[in-house]
VEXDREN-2710 file (C-alpha; in Angstrom, 1 decimal):
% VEXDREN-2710
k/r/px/py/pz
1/UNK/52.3/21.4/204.8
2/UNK/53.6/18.4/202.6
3/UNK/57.1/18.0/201.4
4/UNK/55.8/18.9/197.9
5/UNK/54.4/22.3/198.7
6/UNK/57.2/22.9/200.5
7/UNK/59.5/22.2/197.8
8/UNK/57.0/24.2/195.5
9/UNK/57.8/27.6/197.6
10/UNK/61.2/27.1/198.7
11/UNK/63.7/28.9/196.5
12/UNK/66.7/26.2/195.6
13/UNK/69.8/26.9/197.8
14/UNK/71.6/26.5/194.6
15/UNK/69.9/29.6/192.7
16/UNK/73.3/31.3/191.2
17/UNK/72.2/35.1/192.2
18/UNK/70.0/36.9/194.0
19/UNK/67.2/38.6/193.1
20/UNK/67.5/42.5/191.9
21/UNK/65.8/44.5/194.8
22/UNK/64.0/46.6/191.8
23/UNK/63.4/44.0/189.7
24/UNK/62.2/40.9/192.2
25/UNK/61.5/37.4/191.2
26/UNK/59.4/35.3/193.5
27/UNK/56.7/33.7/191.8
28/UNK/57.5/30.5/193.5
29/UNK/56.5/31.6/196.5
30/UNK/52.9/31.9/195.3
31/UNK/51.4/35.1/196.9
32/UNK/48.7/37.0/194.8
33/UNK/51.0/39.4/192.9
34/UNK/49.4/42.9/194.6
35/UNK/50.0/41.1/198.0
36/UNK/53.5/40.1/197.2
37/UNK/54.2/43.4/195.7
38/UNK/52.8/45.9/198.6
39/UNK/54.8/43.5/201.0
40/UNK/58.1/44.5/199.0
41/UNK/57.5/48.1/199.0
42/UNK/56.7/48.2/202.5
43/UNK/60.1/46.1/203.4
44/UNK/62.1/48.2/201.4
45/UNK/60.7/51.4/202.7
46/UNK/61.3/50.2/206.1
47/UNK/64.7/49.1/205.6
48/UNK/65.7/52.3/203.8
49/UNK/63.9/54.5/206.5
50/UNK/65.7/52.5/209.4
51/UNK/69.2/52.9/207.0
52/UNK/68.6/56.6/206.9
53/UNK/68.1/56.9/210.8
54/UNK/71.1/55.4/211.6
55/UNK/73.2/56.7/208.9
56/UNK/72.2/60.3/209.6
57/UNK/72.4/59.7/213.7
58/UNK/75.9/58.3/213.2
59/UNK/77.2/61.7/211.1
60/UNK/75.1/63.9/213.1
61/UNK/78.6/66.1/213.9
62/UNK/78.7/65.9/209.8
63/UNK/75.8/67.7/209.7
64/UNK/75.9/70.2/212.7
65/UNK/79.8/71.5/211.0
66/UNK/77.6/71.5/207.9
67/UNK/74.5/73.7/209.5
68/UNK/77.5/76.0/211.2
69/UNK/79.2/76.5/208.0
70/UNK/75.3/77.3/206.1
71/UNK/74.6/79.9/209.0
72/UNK/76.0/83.6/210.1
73/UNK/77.7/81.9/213.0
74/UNK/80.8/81.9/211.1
75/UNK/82.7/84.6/209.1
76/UNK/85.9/85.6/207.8
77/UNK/89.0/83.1/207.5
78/UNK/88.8/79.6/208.9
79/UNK/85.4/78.5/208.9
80/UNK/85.6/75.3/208.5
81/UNK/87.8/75.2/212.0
82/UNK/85.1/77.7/213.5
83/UNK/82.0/75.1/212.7
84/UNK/84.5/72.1/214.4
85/UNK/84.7/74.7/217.6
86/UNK/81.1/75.4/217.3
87/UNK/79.9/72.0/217.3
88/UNK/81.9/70.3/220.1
89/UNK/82.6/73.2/222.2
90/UNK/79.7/71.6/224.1
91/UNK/81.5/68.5/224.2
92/UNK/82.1/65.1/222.2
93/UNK/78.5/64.1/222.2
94/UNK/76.9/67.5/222.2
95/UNK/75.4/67.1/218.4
96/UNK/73.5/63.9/219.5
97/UNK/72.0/65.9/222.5
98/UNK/69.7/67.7/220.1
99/UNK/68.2/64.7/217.8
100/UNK/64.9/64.0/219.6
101/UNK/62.0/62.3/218.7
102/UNK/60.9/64.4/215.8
103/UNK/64.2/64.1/214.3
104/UNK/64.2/60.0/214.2
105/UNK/60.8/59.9/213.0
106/UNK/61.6/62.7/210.1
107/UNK/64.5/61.2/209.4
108/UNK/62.9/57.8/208.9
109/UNK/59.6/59.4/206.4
110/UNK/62.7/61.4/204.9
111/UNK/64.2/58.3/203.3
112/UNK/61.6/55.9/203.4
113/UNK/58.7/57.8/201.7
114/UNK/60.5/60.7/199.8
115/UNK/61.6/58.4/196.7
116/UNK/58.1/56.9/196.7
117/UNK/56.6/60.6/197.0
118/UNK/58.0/61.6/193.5
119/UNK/57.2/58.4/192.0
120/UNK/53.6/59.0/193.4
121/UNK/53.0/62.3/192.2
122/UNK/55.3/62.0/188.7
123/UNK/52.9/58.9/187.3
124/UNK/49.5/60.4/188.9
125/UNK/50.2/63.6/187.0
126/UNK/51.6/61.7/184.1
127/UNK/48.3/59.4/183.9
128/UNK/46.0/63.0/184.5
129/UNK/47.9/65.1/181.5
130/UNK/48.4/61.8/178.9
131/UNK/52.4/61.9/178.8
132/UNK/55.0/59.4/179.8
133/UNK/56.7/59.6/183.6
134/UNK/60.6/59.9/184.1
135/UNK/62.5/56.9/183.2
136/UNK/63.0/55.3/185.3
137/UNK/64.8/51.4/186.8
138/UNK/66.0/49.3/184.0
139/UNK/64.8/51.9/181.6
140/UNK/67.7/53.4/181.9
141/UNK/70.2/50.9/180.6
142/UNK/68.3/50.9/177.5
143/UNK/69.6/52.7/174.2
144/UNK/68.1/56.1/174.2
145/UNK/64.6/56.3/171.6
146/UNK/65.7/57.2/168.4
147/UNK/65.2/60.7/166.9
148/UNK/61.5/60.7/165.5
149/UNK/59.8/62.8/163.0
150/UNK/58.5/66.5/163.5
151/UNK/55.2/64.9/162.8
152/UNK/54.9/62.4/166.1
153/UNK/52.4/63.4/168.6
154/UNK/55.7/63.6/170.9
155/UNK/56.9/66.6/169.2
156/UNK/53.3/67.8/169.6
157/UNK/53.5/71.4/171.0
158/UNK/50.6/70.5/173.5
159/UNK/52.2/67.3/174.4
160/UNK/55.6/69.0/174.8
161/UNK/53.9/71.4/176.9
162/UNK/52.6/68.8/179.1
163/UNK/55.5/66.8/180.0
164/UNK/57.3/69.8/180.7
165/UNK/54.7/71.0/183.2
166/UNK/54.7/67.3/184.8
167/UNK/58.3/67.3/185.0
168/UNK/58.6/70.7/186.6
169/UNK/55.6/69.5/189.0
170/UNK/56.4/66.5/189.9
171/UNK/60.0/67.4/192.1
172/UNK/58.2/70.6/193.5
173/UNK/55.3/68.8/195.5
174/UNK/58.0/65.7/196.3
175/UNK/60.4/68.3/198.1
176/UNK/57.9/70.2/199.6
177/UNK/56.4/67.4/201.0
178/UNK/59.8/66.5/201.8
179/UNK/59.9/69.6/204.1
180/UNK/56.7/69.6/205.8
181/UNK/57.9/66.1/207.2
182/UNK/61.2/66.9/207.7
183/UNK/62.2/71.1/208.2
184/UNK/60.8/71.8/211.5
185/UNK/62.7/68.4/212.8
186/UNK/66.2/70.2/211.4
187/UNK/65.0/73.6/213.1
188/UNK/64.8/71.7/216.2
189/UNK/68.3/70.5/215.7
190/UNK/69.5/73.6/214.9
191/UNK/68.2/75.4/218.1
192/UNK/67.7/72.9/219.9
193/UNK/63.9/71.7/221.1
194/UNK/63.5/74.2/224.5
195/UNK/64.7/77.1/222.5
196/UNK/62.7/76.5/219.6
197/UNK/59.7/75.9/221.6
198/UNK/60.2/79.3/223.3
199/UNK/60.5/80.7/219.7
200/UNK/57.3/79.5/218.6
201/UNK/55.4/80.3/221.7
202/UNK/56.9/84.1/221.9
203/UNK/55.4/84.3/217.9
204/UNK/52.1/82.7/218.5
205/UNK/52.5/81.2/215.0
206/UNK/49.2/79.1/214.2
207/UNK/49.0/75.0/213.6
208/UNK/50.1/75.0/209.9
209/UNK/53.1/77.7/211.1
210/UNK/54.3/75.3/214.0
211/UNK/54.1/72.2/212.0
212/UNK/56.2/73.4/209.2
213/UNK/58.5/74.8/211.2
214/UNK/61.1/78.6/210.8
215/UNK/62.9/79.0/207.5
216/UNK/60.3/76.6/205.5
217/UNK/60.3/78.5/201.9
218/UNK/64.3/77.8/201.7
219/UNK/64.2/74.7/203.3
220/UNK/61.6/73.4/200.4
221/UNK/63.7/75.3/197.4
222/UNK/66.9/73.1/198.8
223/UNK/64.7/70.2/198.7
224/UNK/63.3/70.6/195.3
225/UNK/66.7/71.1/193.7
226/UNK/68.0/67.9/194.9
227/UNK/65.0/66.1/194.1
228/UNK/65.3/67.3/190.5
229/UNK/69.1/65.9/190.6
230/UNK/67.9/62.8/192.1
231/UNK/64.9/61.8/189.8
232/UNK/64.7/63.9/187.1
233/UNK/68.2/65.7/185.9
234/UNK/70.3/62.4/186.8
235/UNK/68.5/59.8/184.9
236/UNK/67.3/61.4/182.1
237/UNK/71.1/62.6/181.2
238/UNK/72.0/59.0/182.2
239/UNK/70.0/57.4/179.6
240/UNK/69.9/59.8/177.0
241/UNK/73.5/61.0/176.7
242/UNK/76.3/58.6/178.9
243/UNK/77.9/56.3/176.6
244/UNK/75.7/52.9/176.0
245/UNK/78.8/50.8/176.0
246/UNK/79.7/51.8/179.4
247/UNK/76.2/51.6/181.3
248/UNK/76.0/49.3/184.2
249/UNK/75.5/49.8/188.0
250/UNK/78.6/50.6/188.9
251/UNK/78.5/53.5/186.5
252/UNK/74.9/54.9/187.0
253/UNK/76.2/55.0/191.3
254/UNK/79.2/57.3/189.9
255/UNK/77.5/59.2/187.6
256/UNK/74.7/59.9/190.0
257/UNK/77.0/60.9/193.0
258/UNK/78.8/63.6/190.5
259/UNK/75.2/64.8/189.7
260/UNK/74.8/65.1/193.3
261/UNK/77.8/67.7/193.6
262/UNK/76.1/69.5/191.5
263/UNK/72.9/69.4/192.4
264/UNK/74.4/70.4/196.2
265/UNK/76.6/73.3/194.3
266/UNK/73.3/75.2/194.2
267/UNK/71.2/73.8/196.8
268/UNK/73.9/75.2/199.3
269/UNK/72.4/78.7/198.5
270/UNK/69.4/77.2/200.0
271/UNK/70.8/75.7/202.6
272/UNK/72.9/78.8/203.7
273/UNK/69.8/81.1/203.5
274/UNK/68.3/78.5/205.6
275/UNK/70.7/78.9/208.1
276/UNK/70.8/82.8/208.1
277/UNK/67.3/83.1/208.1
278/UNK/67.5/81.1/211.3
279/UNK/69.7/83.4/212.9
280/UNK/67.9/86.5/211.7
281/UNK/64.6/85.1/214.0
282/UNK/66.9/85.5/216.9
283/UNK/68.1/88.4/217.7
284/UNK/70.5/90.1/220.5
285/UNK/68.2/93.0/222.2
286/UNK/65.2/93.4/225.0
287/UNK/61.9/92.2/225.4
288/UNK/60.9/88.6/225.3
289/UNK/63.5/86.0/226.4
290/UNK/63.6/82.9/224.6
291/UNK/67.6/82.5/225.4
292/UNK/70.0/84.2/227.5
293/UNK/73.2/85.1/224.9
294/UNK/75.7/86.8/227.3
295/UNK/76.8/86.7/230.7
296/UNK/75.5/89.7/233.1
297/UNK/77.6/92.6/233.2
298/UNK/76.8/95.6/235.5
299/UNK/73.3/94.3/236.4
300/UNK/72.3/94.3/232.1
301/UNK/72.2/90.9/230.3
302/UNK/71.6/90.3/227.0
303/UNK/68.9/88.3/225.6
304/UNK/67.7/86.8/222.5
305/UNK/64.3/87.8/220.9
306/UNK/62.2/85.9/218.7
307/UNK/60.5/87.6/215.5
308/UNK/59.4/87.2/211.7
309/UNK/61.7/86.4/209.0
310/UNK/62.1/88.7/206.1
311/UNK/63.9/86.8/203.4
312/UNK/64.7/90.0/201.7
313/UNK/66.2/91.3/204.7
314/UNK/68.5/88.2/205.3
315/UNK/69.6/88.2/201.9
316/UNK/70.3/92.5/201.8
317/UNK/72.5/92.0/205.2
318/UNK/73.9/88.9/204.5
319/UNK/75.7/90.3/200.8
320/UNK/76.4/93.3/203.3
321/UNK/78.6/91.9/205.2
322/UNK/80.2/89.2/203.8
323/UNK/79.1/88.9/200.0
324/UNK/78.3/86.3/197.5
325/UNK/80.1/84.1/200.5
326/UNK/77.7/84.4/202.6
327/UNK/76.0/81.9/199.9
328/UNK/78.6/80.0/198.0
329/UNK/82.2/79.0/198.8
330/UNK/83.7/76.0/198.3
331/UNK/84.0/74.9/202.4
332/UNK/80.5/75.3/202.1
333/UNK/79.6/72.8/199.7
334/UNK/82.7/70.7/200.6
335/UNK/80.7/70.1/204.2
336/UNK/77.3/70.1/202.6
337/UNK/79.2/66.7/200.3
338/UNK/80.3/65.8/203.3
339/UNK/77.2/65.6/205.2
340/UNK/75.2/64.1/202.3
341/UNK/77.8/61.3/200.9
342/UNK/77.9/58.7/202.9
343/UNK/74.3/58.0/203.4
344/UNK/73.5/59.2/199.9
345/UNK/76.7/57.5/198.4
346/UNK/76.0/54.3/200.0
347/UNK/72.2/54.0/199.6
348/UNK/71.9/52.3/196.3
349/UNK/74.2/49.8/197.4
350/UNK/72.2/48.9/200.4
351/UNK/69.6/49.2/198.7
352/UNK/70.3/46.5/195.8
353/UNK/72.7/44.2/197.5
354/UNK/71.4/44.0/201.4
355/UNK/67.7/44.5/201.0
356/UNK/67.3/41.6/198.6
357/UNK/68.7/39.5/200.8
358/UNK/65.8/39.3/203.7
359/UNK/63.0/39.4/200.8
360/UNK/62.7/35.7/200.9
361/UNK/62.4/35.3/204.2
362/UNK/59.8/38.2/204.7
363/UNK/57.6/36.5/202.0
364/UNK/57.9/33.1/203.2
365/UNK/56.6/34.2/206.7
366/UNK/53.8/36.4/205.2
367/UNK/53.4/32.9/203.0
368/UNK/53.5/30.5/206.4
369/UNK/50.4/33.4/208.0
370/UNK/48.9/33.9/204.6
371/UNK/48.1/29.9/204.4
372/UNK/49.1/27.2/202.5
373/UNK/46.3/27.3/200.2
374/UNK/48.0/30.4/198.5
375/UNK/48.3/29.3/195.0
376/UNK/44.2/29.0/195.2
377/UNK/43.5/32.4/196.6
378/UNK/46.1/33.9/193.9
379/UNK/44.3/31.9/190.9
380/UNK/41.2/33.1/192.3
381/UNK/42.3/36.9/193.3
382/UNK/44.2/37.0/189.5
END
């Protein structure tokens, strides 16, 4: 390569500011735009999934205190003390014990293909029923449209119709995609992977059953109301109603972390019927063993049997005994925040400020295997 075509593709050490991760410039580096552009994705993607793993592994005994506090496990006063107890009376490192395999590999399609899921399905059903998709990137630091006339096709009753239907859509097949990745990976942490497998094989559930996982139905309702916080509720208030003069980054990262406490203010129903549904599958009595629950006393012992879930009957027992707390108090959604804030709070930030930063360098090696004929093959691909 010649010291001209290398200056050609080398970005000047001098530039004053990097690249916006969502909004990349690198048109020196002369790939043909699809090529450049499926690299980026796939970089991102992988950075945010490998973010997400290690994030989540690091507060795994975040979310084990959360899953005790969402489940039947703990009752009355001090709750929050009894999911501490609960998740280290094993020991120190006894919440790591249960992330296997599945859970990594979840964890990683969890963050790097869920955001890219909605986008997916929100423009394909946009394109199919003729309306516009969410806004969406630098769309929302924009002024909000002004108010049109009763007459434009966007206060069409059709077209209304339309992009209501898309939008409601759209977060429902995102989460429950979201799910069929990721729910029977959180089952597994829950139970743990022998006793789940002893669940499964005591219920000969089929294929489908097994992959999905216990508890799915709630698992997917708590994943479709955060996906509507996250993609639909949070920018569309953003642009249409936050102050113009007071947009910027630092603002929309605020704004959407207070969305997300409420978003989790309901999804904690979910999340607690998710739990208690998981403890209704197992139950104290005889018959099949798929875990010993007691200690033997005068030659009986207890064990733990594996059967259907009835929502209706979780939900009936559950206000039974303890209420509308069995669902919603406030150490419940203060450990569900807790569990979700600092990979969630600190996402965007890696996401626009550390991902940009290895972009260059990924292109110019896919430029230095691509060849050096690349501005040829983009004239001629273009």
């Amino acid at each position: 390569m010649d010291k001209e075509a290398q200056e050609t593709i080398t970005p000047p050490s001098s530039s004053s500011a990097q690249p916006s991760a969502t909004s990349p410039h690198h048109d020196d580096l002369l790939l043909p735009t699809e090529l450049q552009n499926s690299i980026l994705v796939a970089y991102r993607s992988i950075g945010i999934g490998t973010f997400g793993v290690v994030m989540r592994f690091v507060g795994m005994p975040l979310e084990k205190i959360a899953l005790f506090m969402n489940s039947s496990q703990v009752t009355g006063k001090h709750q929050f003390a009894q999911s501490i107890k609960l998740t280290f009376q094993k020991g120190v490192l006894s919440p790591y014990k249960v992330v296997g395999p599945a859970s990594l590999v979840a964890w990683f399609m969890q963050y790097s293909v869920m955001g890219l899921a909605f986008q997916f399905f929100d423009h394909a059903l946009s394109k199919a029923l003729g309306v516009a998709p969410v806004y969406y990137g630098d769309e929302l630091m924009e002024p909000p449209p002004p108010p049109s006339s009763n007459t434009n096709h966007n206060h069409d009753a059709t077209h209304q119709i339309k992009s209501i239907t898309k939008t409601i859509l759209a977060p429902i097949l995102a989460g429950s995609l979201e799910s069929t990745v990721a729910n029977r990976a959180e089952v597994q942490r829950y139970y743990g992977p022998t006793k789940l497998t002893a669940i499964e094989s005591h219920l000969k559930w089929n294929p489908a059953a097994r992959f999905c996982g216990p508890s799915f139905l709630s698992n997917a309702m708590r994943n479709v109301i955060m996906c509507n916080t996250s993609f639909i509720l949070t920018p569309i208030t953003f642009k249409l109603y936050y102050p113009q003069e007071r947009k910027s980054q630092g603002s929309l990262f605020w704004f959407g972390m207070g969305m997300n406490f409420v978003g989790n203010a309901v999804a904690i129903t979910q999340q607690a019927l998710w739990g208690r549904a998981l403890d209704y599958a197992v139950y104290a009595d005889g018959g099949a063993v798929v875990g010993a629950s007691g200690a033997a006393t005068a030659n009986t012992v207890t064990t733990q049997v594996a059967r259907n879930i009835s929502y209706s009957q979780v939900i009936k027992s559950s206000l039974q005994k303890d209420g509308i707390a069995a669902f919603f108090t406030v150490p419940k959604w203060a450990s569900r925040i807790l569990m979700n804030a600092p990979v969630q709070g600190s996402l965007p930030w890696f996401y626009n400020n550390v991902l940009p930063l290895g972009e260059d360098s990924v292109l110019g090696v896919v430029r230095t295997l691509y060849g050096d004929d690349g501005k040829k093959n983009n004239c001629a691909i273009s």
